[in-house]
C-alpha positions in Angstrom: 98.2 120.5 71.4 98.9 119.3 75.1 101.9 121.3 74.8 99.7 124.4 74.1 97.9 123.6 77.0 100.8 123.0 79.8 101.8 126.2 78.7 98.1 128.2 78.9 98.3 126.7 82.6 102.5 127.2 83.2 101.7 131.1 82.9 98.1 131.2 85.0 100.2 129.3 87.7 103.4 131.0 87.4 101.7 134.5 88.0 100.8 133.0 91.2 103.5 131.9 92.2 105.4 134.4 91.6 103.5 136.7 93.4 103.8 133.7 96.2 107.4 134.1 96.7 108.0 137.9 96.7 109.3 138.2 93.0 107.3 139.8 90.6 104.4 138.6 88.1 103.6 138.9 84.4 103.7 142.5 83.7 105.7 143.5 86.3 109.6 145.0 85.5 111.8 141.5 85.8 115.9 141.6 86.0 117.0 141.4 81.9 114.2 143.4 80.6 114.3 146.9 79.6 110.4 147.5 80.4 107.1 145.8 80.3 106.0 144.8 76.9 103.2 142.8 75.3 104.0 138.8 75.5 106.7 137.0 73.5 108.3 140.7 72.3 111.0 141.1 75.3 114.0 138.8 76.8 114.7 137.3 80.0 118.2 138.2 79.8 120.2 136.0 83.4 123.2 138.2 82.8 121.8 141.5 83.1 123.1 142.5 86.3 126.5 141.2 85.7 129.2 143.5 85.5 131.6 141.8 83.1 134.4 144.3 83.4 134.6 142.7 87.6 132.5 140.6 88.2 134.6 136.6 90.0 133.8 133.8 88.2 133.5 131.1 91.4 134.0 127.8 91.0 131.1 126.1 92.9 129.1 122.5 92.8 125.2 121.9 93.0 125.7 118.2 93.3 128.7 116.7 94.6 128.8 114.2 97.4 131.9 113.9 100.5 133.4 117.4 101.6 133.2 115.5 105.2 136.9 115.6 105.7 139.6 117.8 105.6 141.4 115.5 102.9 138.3 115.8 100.6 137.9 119.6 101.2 141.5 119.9 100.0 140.6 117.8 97.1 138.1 120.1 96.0 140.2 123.1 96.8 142.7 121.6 94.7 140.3 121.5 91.4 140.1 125.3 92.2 136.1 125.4 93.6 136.2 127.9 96.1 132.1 127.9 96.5 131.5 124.7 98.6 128.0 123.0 98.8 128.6 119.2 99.1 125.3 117.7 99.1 125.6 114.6 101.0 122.6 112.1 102.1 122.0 109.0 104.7 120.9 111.8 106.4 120.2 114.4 104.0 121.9 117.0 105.9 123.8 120.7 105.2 127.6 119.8 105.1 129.3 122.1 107.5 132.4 124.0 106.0 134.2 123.4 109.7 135.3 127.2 111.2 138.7 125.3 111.5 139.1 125.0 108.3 137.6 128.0 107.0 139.7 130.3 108.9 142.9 128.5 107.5 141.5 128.8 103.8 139.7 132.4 103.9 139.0 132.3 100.2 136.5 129.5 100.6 132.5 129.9 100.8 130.2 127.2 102.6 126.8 127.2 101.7 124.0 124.5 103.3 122.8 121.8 100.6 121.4 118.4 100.7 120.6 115.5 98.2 116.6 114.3 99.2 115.1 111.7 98.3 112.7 108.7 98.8 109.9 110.7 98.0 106.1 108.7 98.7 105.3 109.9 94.8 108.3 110.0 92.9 111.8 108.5 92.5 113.4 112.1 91.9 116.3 112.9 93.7 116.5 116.7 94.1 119.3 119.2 95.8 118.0 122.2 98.1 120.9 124.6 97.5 121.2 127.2 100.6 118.0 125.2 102.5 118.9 124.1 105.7 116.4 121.0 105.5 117.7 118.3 107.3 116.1 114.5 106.3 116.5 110.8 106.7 119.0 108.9 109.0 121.5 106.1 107.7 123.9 103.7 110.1 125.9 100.4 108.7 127.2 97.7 110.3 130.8 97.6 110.4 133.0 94.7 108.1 134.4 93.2 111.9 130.4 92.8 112.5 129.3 91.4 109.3 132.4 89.0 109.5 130.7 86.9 112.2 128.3 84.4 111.9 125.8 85.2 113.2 125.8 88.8 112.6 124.1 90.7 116.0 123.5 94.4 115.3 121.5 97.0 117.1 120.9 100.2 115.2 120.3 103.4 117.8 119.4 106.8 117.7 115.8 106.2 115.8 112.1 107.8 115.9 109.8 105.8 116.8 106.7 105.3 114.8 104.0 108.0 115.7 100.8 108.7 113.1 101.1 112.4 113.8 104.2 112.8 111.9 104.7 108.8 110.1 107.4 109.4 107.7 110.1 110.0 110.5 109.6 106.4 112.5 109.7 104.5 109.0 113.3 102.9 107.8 114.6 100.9 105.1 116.5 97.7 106.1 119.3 96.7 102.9 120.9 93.5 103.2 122.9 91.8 100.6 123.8 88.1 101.1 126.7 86.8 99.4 127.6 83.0 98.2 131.2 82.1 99.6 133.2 81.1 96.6 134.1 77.7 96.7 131.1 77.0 98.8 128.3 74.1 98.7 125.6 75.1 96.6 122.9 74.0 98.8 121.5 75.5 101.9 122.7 79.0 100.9 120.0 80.7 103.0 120.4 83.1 106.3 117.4 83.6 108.7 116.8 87.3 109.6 115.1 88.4 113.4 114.8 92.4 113.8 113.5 93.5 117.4 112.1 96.5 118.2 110.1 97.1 114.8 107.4 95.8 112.7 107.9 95.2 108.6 105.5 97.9 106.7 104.6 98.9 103.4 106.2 102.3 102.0 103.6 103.8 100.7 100.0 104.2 101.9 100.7 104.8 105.2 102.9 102.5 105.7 100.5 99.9 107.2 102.0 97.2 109.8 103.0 93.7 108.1 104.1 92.2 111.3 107.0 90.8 112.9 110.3 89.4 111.0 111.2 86.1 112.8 113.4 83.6 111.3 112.7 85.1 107.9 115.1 83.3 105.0 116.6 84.8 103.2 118.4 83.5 100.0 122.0 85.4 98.4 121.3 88.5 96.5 119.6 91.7 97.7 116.9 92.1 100.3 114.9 95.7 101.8 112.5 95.5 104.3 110.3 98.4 105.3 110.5 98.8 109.2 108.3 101.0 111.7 110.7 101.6 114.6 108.6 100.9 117.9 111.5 101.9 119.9 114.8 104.1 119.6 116.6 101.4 118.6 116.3 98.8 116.5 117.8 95.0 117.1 118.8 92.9 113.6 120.1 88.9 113.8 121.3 87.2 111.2 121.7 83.6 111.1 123.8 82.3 108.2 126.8 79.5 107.6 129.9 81.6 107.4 130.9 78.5 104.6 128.6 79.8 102.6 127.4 82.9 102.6 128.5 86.4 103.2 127.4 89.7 104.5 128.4 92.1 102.0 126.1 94.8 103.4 123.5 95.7 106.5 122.4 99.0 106.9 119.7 100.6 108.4 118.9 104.0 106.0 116.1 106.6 106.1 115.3 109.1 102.9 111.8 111.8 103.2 109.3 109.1 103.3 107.1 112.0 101.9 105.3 113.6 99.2 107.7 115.7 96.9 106.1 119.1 97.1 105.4 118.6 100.9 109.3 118.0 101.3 109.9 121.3 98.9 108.0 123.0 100.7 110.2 122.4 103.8 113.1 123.1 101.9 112.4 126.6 100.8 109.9 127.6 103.5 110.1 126.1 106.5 107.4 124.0 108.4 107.4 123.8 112.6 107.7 120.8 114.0 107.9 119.9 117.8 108.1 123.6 118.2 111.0 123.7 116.6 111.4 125.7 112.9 113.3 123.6 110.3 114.6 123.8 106.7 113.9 126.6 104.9 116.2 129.0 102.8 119.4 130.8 104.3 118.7 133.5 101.9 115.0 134.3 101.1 116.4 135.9 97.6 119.3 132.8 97.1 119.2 129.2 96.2 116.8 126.2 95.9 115.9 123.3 94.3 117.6 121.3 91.1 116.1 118.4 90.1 118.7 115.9 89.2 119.7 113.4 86.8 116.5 113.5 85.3 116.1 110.7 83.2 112.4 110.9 83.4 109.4 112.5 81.1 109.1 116.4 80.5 105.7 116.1 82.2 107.2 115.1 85.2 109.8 117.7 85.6 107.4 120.5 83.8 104.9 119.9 87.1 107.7 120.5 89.7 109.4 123.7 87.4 105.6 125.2 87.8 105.0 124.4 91.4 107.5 126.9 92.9 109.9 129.6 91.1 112.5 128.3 92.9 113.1 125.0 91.5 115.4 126.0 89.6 115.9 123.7 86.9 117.7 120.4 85.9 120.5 119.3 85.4 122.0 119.2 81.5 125.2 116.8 82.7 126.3 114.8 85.1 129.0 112.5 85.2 127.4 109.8 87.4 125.0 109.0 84.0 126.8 108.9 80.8 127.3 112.2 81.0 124.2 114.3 79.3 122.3 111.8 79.9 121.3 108.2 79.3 117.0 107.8 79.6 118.2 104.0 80.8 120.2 105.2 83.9 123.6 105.2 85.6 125.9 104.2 83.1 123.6 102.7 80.2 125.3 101.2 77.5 123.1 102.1 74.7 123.6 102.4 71.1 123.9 106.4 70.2 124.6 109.6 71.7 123.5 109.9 75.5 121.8 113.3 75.2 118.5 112.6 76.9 119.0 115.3 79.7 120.2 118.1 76.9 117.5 117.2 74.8 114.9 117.3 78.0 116.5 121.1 78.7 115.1 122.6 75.1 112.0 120.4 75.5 111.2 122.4 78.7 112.4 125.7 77.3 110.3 125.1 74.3 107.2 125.3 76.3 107.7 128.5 77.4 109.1 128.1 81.2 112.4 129.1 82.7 114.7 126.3 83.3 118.3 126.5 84.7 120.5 124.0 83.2 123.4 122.2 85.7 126.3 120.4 85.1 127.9 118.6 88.1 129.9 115.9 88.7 127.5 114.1 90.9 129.6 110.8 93.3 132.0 110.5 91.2 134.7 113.0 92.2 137.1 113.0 89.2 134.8 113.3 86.6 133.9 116.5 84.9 130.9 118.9 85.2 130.6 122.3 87.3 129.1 125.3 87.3 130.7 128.9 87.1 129.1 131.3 89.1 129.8 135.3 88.6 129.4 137.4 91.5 130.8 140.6 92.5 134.6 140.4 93.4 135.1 139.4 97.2 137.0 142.6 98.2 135.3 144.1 101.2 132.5 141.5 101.3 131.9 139.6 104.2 131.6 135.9 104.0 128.0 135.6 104.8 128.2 138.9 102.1 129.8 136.4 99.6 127.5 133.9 100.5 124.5 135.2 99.8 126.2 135.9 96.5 126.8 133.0 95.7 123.2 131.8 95.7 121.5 134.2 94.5 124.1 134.2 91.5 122.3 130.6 91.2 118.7 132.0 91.7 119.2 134.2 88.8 121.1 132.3 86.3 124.3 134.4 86.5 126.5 131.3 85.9 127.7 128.8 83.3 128.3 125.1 82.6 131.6 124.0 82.3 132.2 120.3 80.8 136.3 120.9 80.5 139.2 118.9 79.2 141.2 116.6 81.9 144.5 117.7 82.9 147.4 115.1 81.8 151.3 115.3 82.8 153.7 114.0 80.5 153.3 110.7 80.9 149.6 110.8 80.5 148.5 110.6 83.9 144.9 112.0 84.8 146.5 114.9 87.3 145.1 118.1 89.4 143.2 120.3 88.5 141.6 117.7 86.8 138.8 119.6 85.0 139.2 123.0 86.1 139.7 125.5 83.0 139.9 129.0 82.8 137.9 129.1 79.6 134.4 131.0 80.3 132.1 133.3 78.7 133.4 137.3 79.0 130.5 138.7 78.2 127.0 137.7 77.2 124.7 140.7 76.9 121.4 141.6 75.0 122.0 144.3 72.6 119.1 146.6 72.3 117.6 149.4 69.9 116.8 153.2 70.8 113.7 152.1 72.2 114.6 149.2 74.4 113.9 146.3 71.8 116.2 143.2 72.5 117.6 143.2 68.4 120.3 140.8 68.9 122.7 138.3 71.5 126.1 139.2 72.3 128.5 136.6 73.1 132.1 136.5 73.8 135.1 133.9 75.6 138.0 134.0 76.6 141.2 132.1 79.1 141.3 129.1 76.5 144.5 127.4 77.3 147.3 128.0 74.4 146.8 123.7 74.0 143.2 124.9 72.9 143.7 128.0 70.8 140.2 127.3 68.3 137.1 128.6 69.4 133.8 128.0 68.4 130.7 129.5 69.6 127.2 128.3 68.8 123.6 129.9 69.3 120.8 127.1 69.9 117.2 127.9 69.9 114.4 126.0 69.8 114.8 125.1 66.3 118.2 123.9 67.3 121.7 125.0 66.5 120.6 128.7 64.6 124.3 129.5 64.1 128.2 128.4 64.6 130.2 131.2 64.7 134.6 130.2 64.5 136.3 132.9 67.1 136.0 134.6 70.1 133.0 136.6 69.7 130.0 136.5 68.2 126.2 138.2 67.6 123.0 136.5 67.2 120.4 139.1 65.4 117.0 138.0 66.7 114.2 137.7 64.6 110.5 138.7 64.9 107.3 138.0 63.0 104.6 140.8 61.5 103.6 141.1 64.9 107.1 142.2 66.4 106.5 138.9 68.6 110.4 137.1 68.8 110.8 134.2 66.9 112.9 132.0 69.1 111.7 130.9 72.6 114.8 131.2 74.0 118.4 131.2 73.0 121.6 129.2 74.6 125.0 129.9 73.9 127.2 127.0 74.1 131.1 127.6 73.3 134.2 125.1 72.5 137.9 126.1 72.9 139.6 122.9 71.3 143.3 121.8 69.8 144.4 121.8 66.3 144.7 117.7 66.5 143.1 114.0 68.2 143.5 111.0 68.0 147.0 110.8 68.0 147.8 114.1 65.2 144.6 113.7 63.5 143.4 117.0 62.7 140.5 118.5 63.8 139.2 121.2 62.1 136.1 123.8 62.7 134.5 122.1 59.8 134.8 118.9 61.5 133.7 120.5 65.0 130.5 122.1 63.5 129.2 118.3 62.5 129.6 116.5 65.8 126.8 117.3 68.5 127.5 118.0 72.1 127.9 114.4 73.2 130.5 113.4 70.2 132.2 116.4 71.0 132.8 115.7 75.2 134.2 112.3 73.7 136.8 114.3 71.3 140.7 112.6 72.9 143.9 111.9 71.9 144.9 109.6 74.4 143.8 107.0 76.9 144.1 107.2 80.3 146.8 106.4 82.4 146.2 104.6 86.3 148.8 107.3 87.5 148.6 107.8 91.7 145.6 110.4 91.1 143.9 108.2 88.6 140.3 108.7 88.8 138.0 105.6 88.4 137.6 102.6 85.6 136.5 103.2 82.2 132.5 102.8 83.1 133.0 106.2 85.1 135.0 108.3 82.6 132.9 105.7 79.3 136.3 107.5 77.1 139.7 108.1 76.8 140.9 111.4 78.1 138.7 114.1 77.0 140.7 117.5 75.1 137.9 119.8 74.7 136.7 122.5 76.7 133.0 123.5 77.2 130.8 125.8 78.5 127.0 126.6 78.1 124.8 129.8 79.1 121.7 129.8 81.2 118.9 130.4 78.1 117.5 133.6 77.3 114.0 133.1 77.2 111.1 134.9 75.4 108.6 136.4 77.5 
């Protein structure tokens, strides 16, 4: 029943809002459907402008953190992205694709992105893809100055405190005290001073707590909320270098606001100062993924009805297990982590459009990255390819792609890493004489010759519907006596995979068909090797080296 009733106030609100943001309402002619019809008997079809037969399929990231260097950029440019939005924070702030670099590398895209976060009501962290919101402020203290004892640091460049606009005067002090192996056990404490700020509370207003003098402070991990009275702000720490260590102390700053006053921002804009910040590149490109979430449907259902461009959430990412563990960053819990897939159908079930995304999040040699198609580049500008790009995420007009890792011959984790040619070549809605969506088209191709079985599956909201072992496949869609579809939506998910694992085991369709979408990313025949590109310890890739390749549409929904 509450279901029935998010989704009696989904529609009344997203009428609204669509109307809000210059796309059109209920009953109005939408991208993907042949013509207005009565509720539940059309499709919402994210592929219907794509033109199969030429459209580029552009490597591209909604989540990924450096891209601040020209070795990084090359990184990435080795794994074959070519659609660059590094979404960086401390601040929270568009990462520049320098003109430098662009001009020597004319295949690459840049678009504005930004991870937010610290939000007054929420502990989401969410990307603003193509917004050029700007947030937060972050400075460390360097190891040279966290060597001596005492430590002196003065952090510069702040807001001072000012009621009119709070959130930008408040920071967040992180220190983490160390005990000195082979130290006393006694008197392990340090003594902290910070001039030129008061301690606060986060939320509430952040009311004043008064002045840190001489505050101890025992080894482990320590934030203080600060309101800068002054540009800069002045920390001492008093400790016995014998005994303790200053493993970290920095000064860091996320939106210190509500969430939908910071979306806001990000797709529209607000004037501050006289000056216009944030807001969308592209009114008809981009916005806002909500990521890793390994929260409620509720939560996420609220901020996928406030605005039709949040986009959606995202189905994998490597920083947490993968599709997702509900206990956090690398949970070790007994089961399959599917707690984001599973979260994606929950929210399709009720009715509302939710892009899925699959990104690889800080952990750069992981897997997960979406496939954008968009018109070939020839005689398209850059700022032409662009806007592309993100309106290509805006629609849905892209795929998930959770690939196998590249080896050499020694077993060494090696470039591209997980970049596969394997993608969907066509995904249509077949239609009747008058216009009625009658069934799902689906087709792949580009598996490598080391993967040459294919197997495509159609999940609905009753789950997998149908496996289908090839290249191509149909889905014949289903109505009820009053011509209303019966699934809410259907995904397509595909898998190109070998003829063995584990060593010459075999692995056959049969064997494919029982394993979920979690068993199957763990599918390997060989551990990892630490060769010069290897990519991180087992708690970042939580498997040996993965063999399968797969992909996963943008749902078609019922409307």
């Amino acid at each position: 029943m509450r279901h029935k009733h998010m989704r009696h106030k989904h529609m009344k609100r997203r009428s609204a809002l669509l109307t809000l943001a210059g796309l059109p309402a209920a009953g109005m002619t939408l991208p993907g459907r042949a013509e207005s019809r009565d509720a539940g008997e059309d499709l919402d079809d994210p592929y219907a402008e794509v033109d199969w037969d030429r459209c580029a399929f552009l490597h591209s990231m909604s989540h990924q953190h450096q891209g601040q260097s020209d070795r990084s950029r090359d990184l990435f440019r080795e794994m074959g992205y070519r659609h660059f939005a590094f979404s960086n924070y401390y601040p929270s702030a568009p990462t520049p694709l320098p003109e430098e670099y662009a001009a020597a590398h004319p295949g690459l895209i840049g678009s504005p992105n930004a991870e937010h976060h610290s939000f007054l009501d929420s502990s989401l962290h969410g990307n603003a893809l193509g917004s050029l919101l700007a947030t937060g402020y972050g400075s460390s203290a360097g190891s040279d100055e966290r060597k001596a004892a005492p430590l002196v640091h003065r952090f510069e460049g702040l807001r001072p405190f000012d009621e009119t606009r709070p959130w930008l005067g408040v920071y967040r002090l992180d220190l983490r005290l160390e005990p000195v192996k082979g130290g006393a056990e006694d008197a392990t404490t340090a003594a902290l001073t910070v001039e030129g700020a008061t301690e606060c509370a986060f939320r509430e207003h952040f009311p004043d707590r008064g002045l840190v003098r001489e505050r101890p402070l025992a080894a482990g991990n320590h934030t203080i909320y600060l309101r800068a009275g002054s540009p800069s702000i002045g920390v001492r720490l008093n400790y016995d270098g014998a005994k303790l260590s200053v493993a970290q102390c920095r000064l860091m700053q996320g939106t210190n606001r509500p969430w939908r006053d910071v979306f806001r921002a990000a797709l529209d804009g607000e004037t501050a100062d006289g000056q216009r910040e944030g807001g969308l590149a592209f009114a008809d490109g981009g916005g806002i993924t909500l990521n890793h979430p390994t929260g409620s449907l509720d939560q996420y259902a609220e901020m996928l009805d406030f605005d039709p461009r949040v986009l959606g959430i995202e189905v994998w990412n490597q920083l947490t297990s993968g599709f997702g563990a509900a206990g956090g960053f690398y949970a070790q819990g007994p089961g399959p982590n599917l707690h984001f897939y599973r979260l994606w159908d929950d929210l399709l079930r009720t009715g509302r459009r939710c892009w899925g995304f699959f990104v690889k999040d800080h952990n750069t040699y992981g897997r997960g990255r979406n496939v954008l198609l968009v018109p070939a580049p020839d005689g398209l500008s850059v700022t032409e390819q662009e806007a592309a790009a993100l309106r290509a995420y805006r629609r849905g007009a892209f795929f998930g792609s959770v690939a196998a890792l590249a080896t050499n011959e020694s077993g060494e984790v090696m470039p591209p890493y997980d970049r596969s040619d394997f993608r969907f070549s066509r995904l249509a809605v077949r239609r009747d004489a008058e216009g009625r969506p009658v069934a799902i088209e689906a087709a792949v191709a580009g598996n490598d010759p080391e993967r040459p079985q294919v197997q495509i599956r159609f999940v609905t909201d009753e789950g997998v519907a149908a496996a289908v072992d090839g290249p191509q496949a149909e889905f014949p869609l289903k109505r009820d006596g009053k011509g209303r579809l019966a699934p809410a939506f259907v995904r397509v998910e595909a898998f190109a995979y070998p003829r063995t694992h584990r060593r010459g085991e075999p692995l056959t369709a049969e064997t494919l068909r029982s394993l979920n979408v979690h068993d199957i990313s763990l599918l390997h025949d060989h551990m990892a090797q630490r060769g010069p590109n290897f990519f991180g310890g087992p708690q970042e890739l939580r498997a040996p080296v993965p063999i399968v390749d797969m992909i996963f549409s943008q749902p078609f929904r019922r409307v």
